[in-house]
C-alpha positions, 0 to 999 in steps of 0.5 A, a space after each residue: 292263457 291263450 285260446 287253443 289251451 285244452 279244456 281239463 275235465 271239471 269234474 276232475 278240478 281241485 281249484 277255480 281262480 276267479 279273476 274280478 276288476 274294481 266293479 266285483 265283474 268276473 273277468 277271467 276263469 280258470 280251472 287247475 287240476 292239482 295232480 295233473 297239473 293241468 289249468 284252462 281258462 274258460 269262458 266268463 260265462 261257464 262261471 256258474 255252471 263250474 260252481 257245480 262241481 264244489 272246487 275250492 275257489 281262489 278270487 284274484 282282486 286288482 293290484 291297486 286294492 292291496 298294499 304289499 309291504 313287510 313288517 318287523 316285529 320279533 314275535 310268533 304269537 298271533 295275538 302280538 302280531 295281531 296288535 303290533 303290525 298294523 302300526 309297524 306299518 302306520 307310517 306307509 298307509 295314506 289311511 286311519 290303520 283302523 279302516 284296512 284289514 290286515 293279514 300276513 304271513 311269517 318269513 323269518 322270526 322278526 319279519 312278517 310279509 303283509 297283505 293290507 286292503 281297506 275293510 270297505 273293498 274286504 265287505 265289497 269282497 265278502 258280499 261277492 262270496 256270499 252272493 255266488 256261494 263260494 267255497 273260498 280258500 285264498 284271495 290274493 292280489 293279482 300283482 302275485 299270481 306268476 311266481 317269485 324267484 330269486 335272480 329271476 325276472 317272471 313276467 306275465 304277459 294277460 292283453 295290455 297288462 303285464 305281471 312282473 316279479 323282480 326276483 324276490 323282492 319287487 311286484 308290480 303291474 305295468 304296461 308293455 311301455 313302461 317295461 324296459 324303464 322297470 328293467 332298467 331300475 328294478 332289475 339288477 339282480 335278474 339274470 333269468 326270464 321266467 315268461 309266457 311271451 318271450 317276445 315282449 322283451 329283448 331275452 339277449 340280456 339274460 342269462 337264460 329264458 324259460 317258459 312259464 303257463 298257467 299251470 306253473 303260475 297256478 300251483 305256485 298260486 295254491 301252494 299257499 306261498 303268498 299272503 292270502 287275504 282270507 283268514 281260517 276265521 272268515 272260512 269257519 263263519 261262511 262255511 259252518 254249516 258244512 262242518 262235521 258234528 263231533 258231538 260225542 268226542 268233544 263233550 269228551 275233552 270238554 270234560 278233561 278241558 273242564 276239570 284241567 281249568 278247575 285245577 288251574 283257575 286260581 292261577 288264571 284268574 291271578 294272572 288275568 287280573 296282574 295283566 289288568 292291573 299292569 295295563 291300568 298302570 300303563 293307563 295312569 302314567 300315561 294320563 300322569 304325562 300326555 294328558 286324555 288318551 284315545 281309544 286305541 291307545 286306551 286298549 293298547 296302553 304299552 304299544 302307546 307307550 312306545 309310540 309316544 317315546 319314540 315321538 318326544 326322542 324325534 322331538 329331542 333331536 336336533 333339527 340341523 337336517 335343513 343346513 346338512 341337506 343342502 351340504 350333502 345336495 351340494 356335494 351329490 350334484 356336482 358329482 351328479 350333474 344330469 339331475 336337477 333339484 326342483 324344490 326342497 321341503 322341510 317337514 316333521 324333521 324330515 327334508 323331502 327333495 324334488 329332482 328331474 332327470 333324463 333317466 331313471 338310472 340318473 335318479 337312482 344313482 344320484 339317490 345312491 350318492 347322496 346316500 354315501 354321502 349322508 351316513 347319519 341319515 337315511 335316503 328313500 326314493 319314491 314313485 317315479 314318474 315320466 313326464 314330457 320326457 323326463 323322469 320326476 321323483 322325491 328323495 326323503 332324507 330322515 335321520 337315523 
């Protein structure tokens, strides 16, 4: 992304990656020329007169808008999926699952890659489409604009702010400061560099290092690989006045449409009205055994169903976590002695333990010891953080 790039003809662009900070002002413009695989960045303020030229628009929103996670629900029908995963997820979202917009894309059939941003910055985002007239295909996060790559660190290196992929799995924003920590704790698994500045981080201990620019991060950007934030239903309601009239040939199969429902309603209708009389079923019994239902669970009575089961088995379990926490705590930290415990909480069955340590490996490796050690119950670690020197985190052990 530096100065002395080319400029590619505009008239020749396939794409415009327009790059916006927390206020919705333009930050970067980039234009990439799909068959030459050529990209530039241009000046913030060309950014209306390449509007001219009619390319398709990609708009990058900052890291901190978009909550990337992955979900498992084992189905390819839009409509389940549609229902299912934004409460696959409840548990990771710090808000109401009806304040965010959802969108995902399939990576195996029982796992799903999800994009999650609040409907309030999705508004704030249709607003800036409509205000500058955009010919919108993608919206994605700018934590996935250099690719992923398995056994690869990608790092892009854009003023103070790096873009770092961990082959896979992990994607994160960081500053230069905090780079050798990230590689410390999130980067056994990459033997390869991938970057546009080498010079940022110590390239002996890598197995090889390659040079990654702007057009390699474009075309794995428009190669439609990650999760794209704007739906076909948002791009058919903005630009249904660009579309093409086939008035002749879709009265045509409205009419082969139309007699095919006419031999069919019966069946339809009859298994319309067994969905809703299962759905009223699932209503009562559940009136019958939790008492008033809110509106969610009342248009999603079976989805309701499972959550109120799974709620009445935690509350079965036997609440002995507290007395096998300090068993297992106790075993960890005489093996572990570096790490400190500072302060231990028992909540909703779950025990949540605050630990220091000079290093993040410490924590990592104590998190993994208690793991071995508490087979029946599963470790997680949260954000880690560095303070005055030392590095603070939170272990939650939950029962399996």
């Amino acid at each position: 992304m530096a100065s002395g790039i080319k400029l590619i003809n505009l008239s020749m662009a396939d794409f415009l990656l327009v790059h916006i900070d927390n206020q919705l002002d333009i930050t970067q413009v980039i234009t990439y020329d799909k068959a030459e695989n050529t990209a530039s960045r241009l000046p913030v303020e060309a950014f209306k007169s390449v509007l001219s030229n009619k390319t398709e628009v990609i708009i990058l929103v900052p890291a901190s808008w978009v909550y990337l996670t992955h979900s498992r629900v084992a189905s390819r029908s839009a409509d389940i999926l549609e229902k299912s995963i934004p409460y696959s997820i409840e548990d990771e979202l710090v808000n109401d699952v009806e304040d965010n917009y959802y969108a995902w894309k399939i990576s195996t059939p029982e796992q799903q890659s999800v994009a999650v941003i609040s409907k309030e910055k999705r508004h704030q985002l249709n607003q800036f489409i409509k205000k500058h007239h955009l010919n919108v295909s993608g919206i994605y996060s700018e934590a996935v604009f250099c690719p992923a790559k398995q056994h690869h660190l990608s790092l892009w290196q854009d003023g103070n702010k790096l873009l770092l992929r961990f082959s896979l799995d992990a994607t994160m924003v960081s500053s230069e400061q905090q780079l050798p920590a990230l590689i410390s704790a999130f980067g056994d698994d990459c033997q390869h560099l991938l970057t546009n500045n080498p010079d940022v981080v110590d390239g002996h201990q890598f197995e090889s290092v390659k040079s990654l620019d702007l057009a390699d991060c474009c075309a794995y950007l428009v190669a439609d690989k990650e999760v794209n934030l704007y739906r076909g239903d948002d791009r058919d309601s903005e630009q249904e006045h660009k579309s093409i009239s086939w008035i002749k040939p879709l009265m045509a199969i409205g009419f082969l449409a139309i007699s095919w429902l006419f031999i069919n309603v019966y069946q339809g209708w009859q298994l319309a009205t067994d969905i809703a009389n299962i759905k009223k079923q699932q209503q009562e019994i559940l009136t019958d055994k939790f008492g008033q239902l809110s509106q969610t669970e009342q248009r999603d009575p079976f989805a309701a169903m499972q959550s109120r089961l799974k709620q009445a088995n935690n509350q079965n379990q036997p609440n002995n976590i507290l007395l096998d926490g300090f068993h297992f705590l106790g075993e960890a930290n005489r093996q572990q002695q570096s790490v400190e415990i500072s302060g231990i909480r028992l909540f909703d069955n779950n025990l949540e333990i605050q630990i220091t340590a000079p290093t993040i490996s410490d924590i990592n490796n104590y998190r993994q010891q208690l793991q071995n050690l508490a087979n029946d119950y599963r470790v997680n670690i949260g954000v880690n953080e560095l303070s005055d020197g030392v590095y603070q985190s939170i272990l939650t052990m939950k029962a399996r």
